[in-house]
N, C-alpha and C positions, 0 to 999 in steps of 0.2 A: 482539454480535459482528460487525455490519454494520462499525465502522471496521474489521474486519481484512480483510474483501472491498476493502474503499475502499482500504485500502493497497497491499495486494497488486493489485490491476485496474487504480489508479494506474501505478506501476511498468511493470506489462505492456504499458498503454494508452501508456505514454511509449517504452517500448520500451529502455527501463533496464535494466542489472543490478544487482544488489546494491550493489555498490559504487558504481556510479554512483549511484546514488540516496537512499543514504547520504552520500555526500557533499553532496549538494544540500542534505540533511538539516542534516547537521552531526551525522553520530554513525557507528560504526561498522559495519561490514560484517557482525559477528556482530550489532548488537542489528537490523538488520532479518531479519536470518535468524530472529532469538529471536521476533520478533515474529510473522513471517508462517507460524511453525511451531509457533506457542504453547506456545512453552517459559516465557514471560513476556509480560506486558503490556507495550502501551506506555505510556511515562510521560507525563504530564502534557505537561513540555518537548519531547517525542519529537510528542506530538499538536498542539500548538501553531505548530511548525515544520513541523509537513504542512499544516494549515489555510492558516498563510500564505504556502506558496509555494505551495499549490496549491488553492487554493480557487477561484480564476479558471478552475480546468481542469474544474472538476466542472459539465459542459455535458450534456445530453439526450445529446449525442451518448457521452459518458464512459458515463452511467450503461445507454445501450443495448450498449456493451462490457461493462459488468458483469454484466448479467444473459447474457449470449451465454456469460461465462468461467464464471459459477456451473452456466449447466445445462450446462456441458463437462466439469466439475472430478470429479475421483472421490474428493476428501475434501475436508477443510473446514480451513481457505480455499485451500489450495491441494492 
């Protein structure tokens, strides 16, 4: 469940909305909502397309925003 923090902390950490960040994606504004709310997984294609536009962004500095959003959060993942 660690990629649904990374998604969701990504986002926050770029300071995106749904839609925005969807689009960067290349999918819809309901499947990151499905995603970040675990209504469903994400796919394959869906994982693929975050790795590669944002794998450059996953810095020391990214992952000390995520641990600050997880011990903020009052459910999982968001």
């Amino acid at each position: 469940m660690d990629i649904l923090w990374e998604i969701y902390g990504m986002r926050k950490h770029k300071k995106l909305t749904q839609r925005e960040f969807a689009e960067k994606l290349g999918f819809s504004r309901s499947a990151v909502s499905d995603i970040e709310n675990m209504r469903r997984n994400p796919s394959e294609s869906f994982l693929v397309s975050f790795n590669q536009i944002f794998h450059s962004e996953k810095t020391d500095e990214f992952y000390s925003f995520l641990d600050i959003l997880k011990e903020n959060s009052y459910k999982y993942p968001i």
